[in-house]
N, C-alpha and C positions, 0 to 999 in steps of 0.2 A: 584426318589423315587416313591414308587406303594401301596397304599391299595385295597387291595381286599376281595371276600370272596363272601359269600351266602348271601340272605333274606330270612327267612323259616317265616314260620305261624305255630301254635303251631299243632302236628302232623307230623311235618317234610314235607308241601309241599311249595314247591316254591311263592313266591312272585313275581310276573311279573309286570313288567312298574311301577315300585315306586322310587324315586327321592330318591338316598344317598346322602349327603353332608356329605362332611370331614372338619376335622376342625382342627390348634391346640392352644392349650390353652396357654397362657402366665399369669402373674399376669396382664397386661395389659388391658387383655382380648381374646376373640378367633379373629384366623384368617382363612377365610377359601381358604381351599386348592385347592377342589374340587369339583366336583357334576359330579352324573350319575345317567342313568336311567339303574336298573334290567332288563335285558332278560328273556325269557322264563323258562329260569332255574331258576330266583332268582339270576344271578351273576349281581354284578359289579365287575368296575375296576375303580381306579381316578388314576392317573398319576399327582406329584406335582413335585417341584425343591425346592430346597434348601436355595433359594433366599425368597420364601413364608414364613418359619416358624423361620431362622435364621436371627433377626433380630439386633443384636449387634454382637461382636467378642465374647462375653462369651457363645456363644451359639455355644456350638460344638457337638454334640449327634442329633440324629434325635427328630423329631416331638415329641409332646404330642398329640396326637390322639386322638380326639372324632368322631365317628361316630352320625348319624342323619338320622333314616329313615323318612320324610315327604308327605305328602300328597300335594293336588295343591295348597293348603291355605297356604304351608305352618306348618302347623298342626304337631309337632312331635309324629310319631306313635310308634318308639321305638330308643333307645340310646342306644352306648356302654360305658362301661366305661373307664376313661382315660387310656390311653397307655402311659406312660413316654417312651422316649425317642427310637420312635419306628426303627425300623430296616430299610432297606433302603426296602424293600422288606419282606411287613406284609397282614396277611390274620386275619380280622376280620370279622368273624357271626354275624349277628342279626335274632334276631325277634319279630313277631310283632304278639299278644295275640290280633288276630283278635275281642275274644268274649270282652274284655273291651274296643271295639269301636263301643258303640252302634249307630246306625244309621250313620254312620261314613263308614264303608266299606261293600258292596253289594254281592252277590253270584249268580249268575247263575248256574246251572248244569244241567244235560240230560246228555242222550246217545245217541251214533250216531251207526246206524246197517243198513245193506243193505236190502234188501227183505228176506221176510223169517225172518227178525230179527236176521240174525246172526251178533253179533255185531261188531266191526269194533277196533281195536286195532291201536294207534301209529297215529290218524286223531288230524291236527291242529284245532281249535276250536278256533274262533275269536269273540269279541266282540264287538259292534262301538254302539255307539251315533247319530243316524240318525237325521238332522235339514235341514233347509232350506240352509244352507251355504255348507252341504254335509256331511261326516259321519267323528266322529272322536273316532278314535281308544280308547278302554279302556285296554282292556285286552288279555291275551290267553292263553289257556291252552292243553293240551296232553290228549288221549282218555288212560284210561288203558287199561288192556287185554280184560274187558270186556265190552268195551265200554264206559264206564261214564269219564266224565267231570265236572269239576268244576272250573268256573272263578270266580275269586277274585276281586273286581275293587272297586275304591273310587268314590266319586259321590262329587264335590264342595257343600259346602253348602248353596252358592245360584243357584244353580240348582234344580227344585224344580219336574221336572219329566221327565221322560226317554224317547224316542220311540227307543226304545234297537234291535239291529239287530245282530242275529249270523250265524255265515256262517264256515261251515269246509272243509277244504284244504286237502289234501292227498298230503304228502309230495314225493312220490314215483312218481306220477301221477296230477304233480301243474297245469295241463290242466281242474282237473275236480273241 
């Protein structure tokens, strides 16, 4: 069995590096299936068996589906609603109303242009957490045609300040 799908942020852009968890619901309670972390596009994928949600003989029909987008806390930032008895092979969307998570999720953006300022299309655009222990990755995002970026990232809430490092990659040319 496979849930799939997008994370969008309201505008239709991708959600990169957010934790889905799958879940499904019994009167018992939830059990969960799976967990993934978003790509650059906003996809997951969770891969579950059969054994995870069919827990008696009366249970012949697939999952009751809840998705879970979270943050590192923990924190749910948006839910889907239950899937009865989902197919062996389902594609659930979320997203997540960036603006009613105040202080909750972060934004970087700029433009990346070579000399001259002509700007630079289709350049990866990375984000890290510089510390003593060494840098840990938040986020990344894609340059559009004219340039700009914009990362999306969640900040723990006992993290109380950043020393934010970004760096952009050229996918054609990963030397430079």
């Amino acid at each position: 069995y496979r849930v799939y799908g997008y994370v969008r942020q309201v505008g239709d852009r991708p959600f990169a590096s957010i934790r889905v968890l799958a879940f499904d619901w019994d009167r018992a309670g939830e059990n969960l299936l799976g967990k993934a972390q978003t790509n650059a596009e906003g996809y997951y994928e969770i891969v579950y068996a059969p054994e995870q949600f069919r827990k008696s003989d009366r249970e012949q029909d697939g999952a009751d589906l809840i998705l879970r987008v979270v943050d590192t806390e923990g924190s749910i930032l948006a839910a889907s609603p239950r899937k009865n008895n989902a197919q062996p092979d389902e594609q659930i969307n979320l997203t997540v109303d960036v603006e009613t998570q105040p202080g909750h999720i972060h934004v970087v953006h700029g433009e990346v242009s070579q000399a001259e300022n002509i700007p630079l299309a289709g350049i990866t655009v990375k984000a890290f957490d510089r510390s003593l222990r060494g840098e840990d990755f938040l986020a990344e995002a894609t340059t559009d045609r004219s340039g700009q970026y914009a990362i999306y990232f969640l900040i723990p809430h006992k993290v109380r300040q950043l020393d934010l490092l970004i760096r952009a990659y050229d996918p054609q040319h990963p030397d430079i």
